[in-house]
C-alpha positions as CSV (number, residue, x, y, z in Angstrom):
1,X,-4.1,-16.5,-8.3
2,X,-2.8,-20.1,-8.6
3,X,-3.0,-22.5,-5.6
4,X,0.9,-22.9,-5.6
5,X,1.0,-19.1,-5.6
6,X,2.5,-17.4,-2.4
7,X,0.8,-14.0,-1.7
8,X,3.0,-10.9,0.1
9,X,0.3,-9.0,0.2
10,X,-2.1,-8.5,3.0
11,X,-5.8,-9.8,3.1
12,X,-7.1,-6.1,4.1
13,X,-5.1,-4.5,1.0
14,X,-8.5,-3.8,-0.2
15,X,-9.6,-1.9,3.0
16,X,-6.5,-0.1,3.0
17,X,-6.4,0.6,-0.9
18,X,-10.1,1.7,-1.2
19,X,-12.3,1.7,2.0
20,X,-10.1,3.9,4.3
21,X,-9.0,6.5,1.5
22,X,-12.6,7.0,1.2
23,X,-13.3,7.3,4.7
24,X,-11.0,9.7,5.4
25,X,-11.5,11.7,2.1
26,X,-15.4,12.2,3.0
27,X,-14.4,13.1,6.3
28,X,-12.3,16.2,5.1
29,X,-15.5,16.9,3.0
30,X,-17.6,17.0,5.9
31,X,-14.9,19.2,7.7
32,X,-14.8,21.8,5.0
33,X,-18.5,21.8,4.1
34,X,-19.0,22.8,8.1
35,X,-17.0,26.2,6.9
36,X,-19.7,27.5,5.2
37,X,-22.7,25.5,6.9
38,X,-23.0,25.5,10.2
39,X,-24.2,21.9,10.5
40,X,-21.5,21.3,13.5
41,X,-21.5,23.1,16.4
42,X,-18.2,23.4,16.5
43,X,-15.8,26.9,17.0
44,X,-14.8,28.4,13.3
45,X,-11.3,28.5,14.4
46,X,-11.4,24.9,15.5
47,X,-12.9,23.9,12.0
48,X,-10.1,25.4,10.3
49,X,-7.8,23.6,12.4
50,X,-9.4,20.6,12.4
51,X,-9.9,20.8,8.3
52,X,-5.9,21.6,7.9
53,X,-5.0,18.8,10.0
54,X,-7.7,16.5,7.9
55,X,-5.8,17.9,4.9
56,X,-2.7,17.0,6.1
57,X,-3.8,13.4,6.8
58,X,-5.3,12.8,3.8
59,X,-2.1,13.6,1.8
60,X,-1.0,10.9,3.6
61,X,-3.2,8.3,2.5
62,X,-2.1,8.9,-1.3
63,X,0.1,6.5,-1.7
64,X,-2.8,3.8,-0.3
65,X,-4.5,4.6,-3.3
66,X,-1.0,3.2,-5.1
67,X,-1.4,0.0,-3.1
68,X,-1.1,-3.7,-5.1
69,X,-1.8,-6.9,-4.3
70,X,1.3,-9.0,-5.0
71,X,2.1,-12.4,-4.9
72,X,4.5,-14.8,-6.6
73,X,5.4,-18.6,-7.5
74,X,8.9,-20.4,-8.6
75,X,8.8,-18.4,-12.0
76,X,6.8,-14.8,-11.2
77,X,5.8,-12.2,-9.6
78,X,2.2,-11.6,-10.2
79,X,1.1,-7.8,-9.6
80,X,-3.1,-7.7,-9.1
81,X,-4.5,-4.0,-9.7
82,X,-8.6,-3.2,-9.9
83,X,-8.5,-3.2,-13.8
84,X,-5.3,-5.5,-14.4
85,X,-2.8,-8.1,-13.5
86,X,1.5,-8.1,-14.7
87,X,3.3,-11.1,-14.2
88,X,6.9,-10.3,-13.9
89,X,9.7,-12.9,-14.1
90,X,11.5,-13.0,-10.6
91,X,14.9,-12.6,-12.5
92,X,13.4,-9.3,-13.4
93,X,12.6,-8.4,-9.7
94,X,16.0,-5.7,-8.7
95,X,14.8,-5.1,-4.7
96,X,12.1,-4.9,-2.1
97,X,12.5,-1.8,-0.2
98,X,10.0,-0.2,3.3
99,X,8.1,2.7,2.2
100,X,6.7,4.7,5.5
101,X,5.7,2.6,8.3
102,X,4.9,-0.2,6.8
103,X,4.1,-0.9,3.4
104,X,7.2,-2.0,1.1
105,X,7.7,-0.9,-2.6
106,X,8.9,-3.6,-5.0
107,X,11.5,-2.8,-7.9
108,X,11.5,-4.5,-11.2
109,X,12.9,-4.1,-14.4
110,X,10.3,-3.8,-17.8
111,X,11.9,-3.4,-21.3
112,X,15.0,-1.5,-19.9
113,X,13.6,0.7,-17.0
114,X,13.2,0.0,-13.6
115,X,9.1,-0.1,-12.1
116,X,8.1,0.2,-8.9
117,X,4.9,-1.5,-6.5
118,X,3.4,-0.5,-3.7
119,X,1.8,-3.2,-1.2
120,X,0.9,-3.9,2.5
121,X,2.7,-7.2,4.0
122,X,0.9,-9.0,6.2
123,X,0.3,-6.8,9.1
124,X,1.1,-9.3,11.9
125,X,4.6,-10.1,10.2
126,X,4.9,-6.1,10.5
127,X,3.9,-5.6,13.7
128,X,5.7,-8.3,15.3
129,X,9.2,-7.2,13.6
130,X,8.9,-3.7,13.8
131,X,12.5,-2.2,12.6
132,X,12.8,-5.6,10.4
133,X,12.0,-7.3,7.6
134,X,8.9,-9.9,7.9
135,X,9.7,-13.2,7.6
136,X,7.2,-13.3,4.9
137,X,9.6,-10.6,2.5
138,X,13.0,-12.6,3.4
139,X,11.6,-15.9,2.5
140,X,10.8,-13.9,-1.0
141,X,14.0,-12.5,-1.4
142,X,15.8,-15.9,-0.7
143,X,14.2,-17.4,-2.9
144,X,14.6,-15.1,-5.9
145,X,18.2,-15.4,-5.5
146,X,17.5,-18.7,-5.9
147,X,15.1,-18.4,-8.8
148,X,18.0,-16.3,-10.7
């Protein structure tokens, strides 16, 4: 990342992309392994429910493991993944869209057909502006209709 570059992404995107996935995961693994070992003292029935519910809440955290770190100048949009890094053209960029809560998916166009990103904004713009956009995600849309 370039010192002129402007980052929409959150500092903790690597907490939330890898640490708490992993957390939770081992968690449901614990949960189920109880089933057959009785390592917790814990009611069968409550293990079930509990290990359901730990299911359940681990299909949710899918689409963390999707999470990008994005960031962008006057001329890109730079996408960061563990293994690689996609500089888009901002002219390319169609929309930036909420997924769930709070994460945001950002649409671009690549050789005819429209791609999509998943990242975490920075949490405080979030939380402060909860049915909103942060201010951090209008400034970027301003200024990429500018930039086109």
């Amino acid at each position: 990342m370039d010192r002129n570059d402007i980052k929409l992404s959150s500092n903790v995107t690597f907490a939330y992309k890898y640490i708490i996935p992993t957390f939770f995961f081992l968690g449901f693994i614990i949960l189920i392994a109880s089933l057959f070992v009785n390592f917790l003292n814990i009611e069968l029935s409550a293990k079930i429910v509990l290990s359901f519910f730990s299911f359940i809440f681990c299909l949710f955290m899918i689409p963390l493991i999707k999470l990008d770190f994005v960031s962008y100048n006057e001329n890109y949009t730079m996408i960061k993944g563990f293994n690689y890094e996609k500089k888009v053209l901002n002219k390319n960029v169609v929309k930036v869209k909420r997924f769930m809560f709070y994460f945001y998916k950002l649409f671009y166009n690549e050789r005819g057909e429209t791609k999509k990103v998943i990242f975490l904004p920075h949490i405080s713009g979030v939380l402060l502006r909860l049915w909103g956009k942060p201010k951090s995600i209008k400034k970027y849309e301003t200024n990429l209709k500018s930039f086109s």
